[in-house]
Structure formats: C-alpha cells, structure tokens
C-alpha positions as CSV (number, residue, x, y, z in Angstrom):
1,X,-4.0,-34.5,-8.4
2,X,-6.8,-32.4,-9.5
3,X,-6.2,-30.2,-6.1
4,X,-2.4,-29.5,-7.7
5,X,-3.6,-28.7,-11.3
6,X,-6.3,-25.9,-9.4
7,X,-2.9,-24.4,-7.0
8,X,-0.8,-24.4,-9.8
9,X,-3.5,-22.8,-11.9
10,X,-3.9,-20.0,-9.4
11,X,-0.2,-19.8,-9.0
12,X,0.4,-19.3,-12.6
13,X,-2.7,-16.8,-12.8
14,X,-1.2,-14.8,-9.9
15,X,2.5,-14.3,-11.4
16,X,0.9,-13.8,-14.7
17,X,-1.2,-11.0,-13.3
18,X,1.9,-9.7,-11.1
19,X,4.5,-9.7,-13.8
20,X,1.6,-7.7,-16.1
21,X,1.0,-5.3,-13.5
22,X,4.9,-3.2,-13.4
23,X,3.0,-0.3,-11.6
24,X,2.2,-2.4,-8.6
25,X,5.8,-4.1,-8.2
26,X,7.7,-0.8,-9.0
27,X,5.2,1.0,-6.5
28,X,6.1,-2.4,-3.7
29,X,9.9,-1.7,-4.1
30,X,9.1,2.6,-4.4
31,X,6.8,3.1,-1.3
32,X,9.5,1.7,1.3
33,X,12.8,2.8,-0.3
34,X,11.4,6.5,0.6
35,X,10.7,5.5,4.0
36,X,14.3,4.0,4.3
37,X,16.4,6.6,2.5
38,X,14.4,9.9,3.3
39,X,11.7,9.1,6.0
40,X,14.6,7.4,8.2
41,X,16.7,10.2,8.6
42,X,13.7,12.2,10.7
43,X,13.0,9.3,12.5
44,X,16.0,8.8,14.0
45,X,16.5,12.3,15.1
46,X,13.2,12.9,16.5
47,X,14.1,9.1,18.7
48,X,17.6,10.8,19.2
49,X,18.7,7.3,20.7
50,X,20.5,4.0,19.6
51,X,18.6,1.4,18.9
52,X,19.8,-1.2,20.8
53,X,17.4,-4.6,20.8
54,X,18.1,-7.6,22.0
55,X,19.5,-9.5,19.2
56,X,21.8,-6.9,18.4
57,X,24.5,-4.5,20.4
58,X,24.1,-1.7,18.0
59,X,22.5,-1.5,15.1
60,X,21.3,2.1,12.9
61,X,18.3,3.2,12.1
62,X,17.7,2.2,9.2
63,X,19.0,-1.2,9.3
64,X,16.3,-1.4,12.6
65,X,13.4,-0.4,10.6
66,X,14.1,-2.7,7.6
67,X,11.8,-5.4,8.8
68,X,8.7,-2.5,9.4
69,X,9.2,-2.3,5.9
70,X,9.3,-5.5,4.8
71,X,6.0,-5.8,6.7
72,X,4.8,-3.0,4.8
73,X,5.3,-4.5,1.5
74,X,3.7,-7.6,2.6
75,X,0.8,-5.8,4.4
76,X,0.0,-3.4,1.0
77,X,0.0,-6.7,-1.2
78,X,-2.0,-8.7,1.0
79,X,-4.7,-5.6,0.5
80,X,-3.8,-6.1,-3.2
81,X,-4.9,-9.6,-3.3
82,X,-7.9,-8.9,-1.4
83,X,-8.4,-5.9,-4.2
84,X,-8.1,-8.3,-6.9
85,X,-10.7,-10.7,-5.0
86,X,-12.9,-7.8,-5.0
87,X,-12.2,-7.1,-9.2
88,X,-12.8,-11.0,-9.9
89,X,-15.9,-10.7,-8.0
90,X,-17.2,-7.8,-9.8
91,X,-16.2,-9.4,-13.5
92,X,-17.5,-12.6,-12.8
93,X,-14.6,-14.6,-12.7
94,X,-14.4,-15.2,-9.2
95,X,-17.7,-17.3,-10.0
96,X,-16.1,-19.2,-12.3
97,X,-13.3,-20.4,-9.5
98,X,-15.9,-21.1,-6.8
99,X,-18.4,-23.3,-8.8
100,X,-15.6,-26.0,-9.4
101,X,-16.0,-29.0,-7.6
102,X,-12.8,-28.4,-4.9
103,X,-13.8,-27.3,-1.5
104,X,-14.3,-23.6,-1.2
105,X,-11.3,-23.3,1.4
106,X,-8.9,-25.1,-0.8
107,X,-9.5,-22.5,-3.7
108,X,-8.9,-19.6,-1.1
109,X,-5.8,-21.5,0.6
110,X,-4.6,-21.7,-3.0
111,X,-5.4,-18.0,-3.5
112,X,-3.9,-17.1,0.0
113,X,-0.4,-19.3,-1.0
114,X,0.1,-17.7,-4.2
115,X,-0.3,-14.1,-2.8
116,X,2.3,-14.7,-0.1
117,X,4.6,-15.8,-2.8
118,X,4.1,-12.7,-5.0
119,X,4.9,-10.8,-1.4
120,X,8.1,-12.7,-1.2
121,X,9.5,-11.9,-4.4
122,X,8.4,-8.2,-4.0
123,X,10.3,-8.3,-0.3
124,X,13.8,-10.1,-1.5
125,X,13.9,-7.5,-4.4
126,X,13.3,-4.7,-2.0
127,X,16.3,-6.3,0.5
128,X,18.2,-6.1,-3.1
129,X,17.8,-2.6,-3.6
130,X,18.4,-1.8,0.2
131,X,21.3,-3.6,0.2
132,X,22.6,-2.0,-2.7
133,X,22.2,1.6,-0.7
134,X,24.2,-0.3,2.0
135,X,21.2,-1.4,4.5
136,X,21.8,-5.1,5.2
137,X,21.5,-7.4,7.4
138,X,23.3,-10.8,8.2
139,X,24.3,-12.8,5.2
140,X,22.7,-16.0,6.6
141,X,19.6,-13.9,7.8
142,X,18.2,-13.5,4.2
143,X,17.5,-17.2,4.5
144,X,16.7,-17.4,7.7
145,X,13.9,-15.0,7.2
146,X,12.0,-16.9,5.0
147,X,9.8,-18.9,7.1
148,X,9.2,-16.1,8.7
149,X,8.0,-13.7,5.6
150,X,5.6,-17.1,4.6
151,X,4.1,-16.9,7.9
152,X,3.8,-13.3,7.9
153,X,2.7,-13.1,4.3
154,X,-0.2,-15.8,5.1
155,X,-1.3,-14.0,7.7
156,X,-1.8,-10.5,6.1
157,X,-2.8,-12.3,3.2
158,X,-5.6,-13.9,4.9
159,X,-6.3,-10.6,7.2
160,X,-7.3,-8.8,3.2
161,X,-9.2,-12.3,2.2
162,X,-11.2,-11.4,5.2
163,X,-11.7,-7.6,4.3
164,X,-12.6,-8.8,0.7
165,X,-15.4,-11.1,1.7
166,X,-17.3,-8.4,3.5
167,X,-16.7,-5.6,0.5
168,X,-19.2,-5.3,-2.0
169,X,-18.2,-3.0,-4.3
170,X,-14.7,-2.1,-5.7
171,X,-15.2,1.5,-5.4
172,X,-15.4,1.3,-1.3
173,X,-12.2,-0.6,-1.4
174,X,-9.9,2.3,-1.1
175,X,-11.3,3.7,1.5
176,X,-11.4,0.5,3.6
177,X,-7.3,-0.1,2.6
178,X,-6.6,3.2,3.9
179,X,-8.5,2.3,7.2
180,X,-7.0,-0.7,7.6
181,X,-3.2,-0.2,6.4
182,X,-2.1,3.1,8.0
183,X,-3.5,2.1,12.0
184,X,-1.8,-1.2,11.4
185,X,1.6,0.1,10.2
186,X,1.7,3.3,13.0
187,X,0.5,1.7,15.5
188,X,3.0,-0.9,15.5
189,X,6.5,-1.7,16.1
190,X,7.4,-1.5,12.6
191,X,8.9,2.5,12.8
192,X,10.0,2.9,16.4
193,X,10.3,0.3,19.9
194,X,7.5,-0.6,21.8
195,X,9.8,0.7,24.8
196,X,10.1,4.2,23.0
197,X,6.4,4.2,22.2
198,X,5.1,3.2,25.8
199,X,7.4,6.3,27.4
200,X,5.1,8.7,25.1
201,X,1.8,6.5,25.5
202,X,1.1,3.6,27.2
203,X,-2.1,3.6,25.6
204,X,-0.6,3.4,22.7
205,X,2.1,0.8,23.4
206,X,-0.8,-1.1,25.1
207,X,-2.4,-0.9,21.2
208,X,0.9,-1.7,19.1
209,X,1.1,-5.0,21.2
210,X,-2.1,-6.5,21.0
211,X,-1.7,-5.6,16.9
212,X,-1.1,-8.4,14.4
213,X,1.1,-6.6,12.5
214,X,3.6,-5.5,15.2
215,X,4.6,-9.0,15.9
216,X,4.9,-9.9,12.7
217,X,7.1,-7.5,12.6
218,X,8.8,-8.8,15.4
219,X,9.2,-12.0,14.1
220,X,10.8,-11.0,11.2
221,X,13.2,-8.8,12.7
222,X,14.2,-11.7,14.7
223,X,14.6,-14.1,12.1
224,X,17.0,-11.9,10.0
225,X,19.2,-11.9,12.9
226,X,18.9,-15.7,13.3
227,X,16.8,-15.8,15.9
228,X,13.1,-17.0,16.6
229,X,10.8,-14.9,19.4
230,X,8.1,-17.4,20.5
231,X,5.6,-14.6,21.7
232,X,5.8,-13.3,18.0
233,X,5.4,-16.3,16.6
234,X,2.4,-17.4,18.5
235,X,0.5,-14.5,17.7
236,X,1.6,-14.8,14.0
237,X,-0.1,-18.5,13.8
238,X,-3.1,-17.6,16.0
239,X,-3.3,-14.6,14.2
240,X,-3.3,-16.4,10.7
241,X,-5.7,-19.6,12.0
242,X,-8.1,-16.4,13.2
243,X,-8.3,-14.3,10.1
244,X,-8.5,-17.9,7.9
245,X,-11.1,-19.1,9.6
246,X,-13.2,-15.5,9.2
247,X,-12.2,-15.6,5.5
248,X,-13.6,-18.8,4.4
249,X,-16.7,-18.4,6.9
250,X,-17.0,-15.2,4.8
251,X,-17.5,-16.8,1.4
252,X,-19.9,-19.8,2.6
253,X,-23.1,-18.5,1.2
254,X,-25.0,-19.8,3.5
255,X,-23.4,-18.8,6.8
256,X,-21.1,-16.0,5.3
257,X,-20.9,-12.3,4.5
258,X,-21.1,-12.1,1.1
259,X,-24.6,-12.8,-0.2
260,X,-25.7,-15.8,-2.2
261,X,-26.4,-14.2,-5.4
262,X,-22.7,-12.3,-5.4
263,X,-20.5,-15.4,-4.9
264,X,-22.5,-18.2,-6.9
C-alpha cells in the first residue's frame, strides 16, 4: 500500500506542477501546430510526392506527419521531466524523495509513469486542436494509439531520466536538450520516409533507423491506423528496458553518475 500512496503522491505532484505551469502546456500544443499548419506546406513541396505508406492508399502531408509530431510533444516533455529532476536536485527536494524507505527504482518508475501521463494529455489535446484544423485520423485510431503513446512516452521519459542523472547543474541543461532533441527529431522518420531520406543519404537513412525516436514514431503512426509494426515495437521496449536500466544505475550512489553527496 505504501508503494500506491508514494505513485499517487508523485502523480498528484506532477499534474499539480503541470496544470501550474500554462507556459509549458500552451508551448506543447504551440511548437507543433506551427510545424503542422505552416512548416507542412514546405515540406510537402520540397518531397513533391504522395505519401503513400503501407497502412494507407493516400494520405496528405499533414495527416502523414501527425504522428512526428506527436513524438515531438512527447520527446520535449520527456526533456521537461528530466529538467524538473535536475530543478528538484538543485532545491533539495529530490533528497527528500530518495531518502524514503521505497526502492530507488520504484520512486523513478513512479516519476517516469506520471511524466508519460502529463505527455498524454498534452498529445490528445494537440490531436484536438489538429483535428479542429481538419487533420485527423481514424475515429477508432485515437484509441488505438494509446498503448502506443504509453510506450513511447516511457521510453523518452526514461531516455531524459538518463540525461538528468549525468547533469549536474541546471544551467548546462539547455544546451544538452538542444543536443539531444533536434538530432533525434531530424534525423528520424518523424518529417519525411525513411525511403525519401535514404534516396538523398543512405547515411543518413542508415542513422534515422538505428534511432529510438524514429520507430517510435513508427509505431505510433501505425497504431492510429489500427495497426501494430513488430520491428517498431521491439525497438520501443528494448529501447525503454535500455535507457531504464541506465537511469536507475545512474542514481545509485555507489555505482552511478551522479555523486554521493548530490543525491543523498
């Protein structure tokens, strides 16, 4: 019971803290609509081609890049939870969490859970708003997709849990979000096809498909057409098991990155 009371703490903190914070959910629901309505329109006539993936005989632009920027709202708040995990560090209050008597990897689990479910809400309003500018998808996908934006969201969340146990101070955060979030989202699926990319650079098709990010893409863009791609899927949970495992090695002060002194 005790483990319940400490999620549902950390849940409750983490909504708290989101619902205060109206900068970071209008900026969630700001950044992509641009990158739908005006960013889109370029993109589709520097491709100059249909999109035409396997799920789907013909589909627009915009409705194809939908699920690169529903990654993209997942991928800035994971960096936003691992921004907040630098923050708690630096007030102290992150001290307070990790002396309790619960295993250190249940308290970041707990952590991890209740940032993927702030990155939910953010991406079903956003599929609100895009669907009010007429960008939808299947009715039944918008349920469909949620096992996949859980996975996804767990995975990215964990990927910044990772980031935030090797960060020492707040102000070299920025930089290292900026490092981290623009190579992942360009060098990905999430804008154009792996099949468009590779006939420019196979190099760089060669990078967008060992990425994490592109097949979480992936997977999403399958599920809201009702569909599940195995490959994606795999490298979504490996991904995620990965980039757990790195995060709560990284906050054991004795075998981790973060020194004793900073995280007890």
């Amino acid at each position: 019971m005790i483990w319940l009371i400490a999620l549902w703490g950390i849940l409750v903190r983490e909504a708290l803290r989101f619902v205060r914070q109206r900068e970071r959910f209008i900026s969630a629901l700001v950044r992509p609509m641009l990158w739908l309505l005006v960013f889109a329109t370029g993109f589709r006539a520097a491709l100059g081609v249909a999109i035409t993936p396997p799920y789907a005989t013909y589909i627009t632009y915009e409705v194809y890049v939908l699920p690169g920027l529903i990654g993209m709202v997942q991928l800035f708040n994971g960096m936003q939870t691992s921004l907040s995990m630098v923050y708690d560090r630096e007030t102290g209050s992150m001290r307070t969490l990790l002396t309790s008597p619960l295993p250190r990897w249940w308290l970041l689990a707990s952590k991890l859970i209740a940032g993927t479910l702030v990155s939910v809400a953010q991406v079903y309003a956003f599929l609100l708003v895009a669907w009010m500018f007429g960008v939808t998808a299947p009715a039944w996908g918008y349920l469909t997709v949620l096992p996949a934006l859980l996975l996804s969201g767990l995975m990215l969340g964990a990927a910044g849990l990772f980031l935030s146990s090797a960060i020492r101070q707040l102000e070299n955060f920025a930089g290292v979000m900026n490092f981290v979030i623009f190579p992942a989202f360009f060098m990905s699926s999430a804008l154009y096809p792996l099949w468009k990319i590779a006939d420019s650079s196979p190099l760089l098709a060669t990078i967008a498909g060992f990425n994490p990010f592109s097949h979480a893409v992936e997977l999403i863009r399958f599920a809201l057409y009702l569909q599940i791609e195995p490959v994606a899927l795999a490298w979504v949970c490996g991904s995620l098991a990965v980039f757990a495992g790195l995060a709560i090695l990284g906050y054991d002060p004795s075998r981790g990155l973060m020194p004793r002194r900073v995280i007890e």
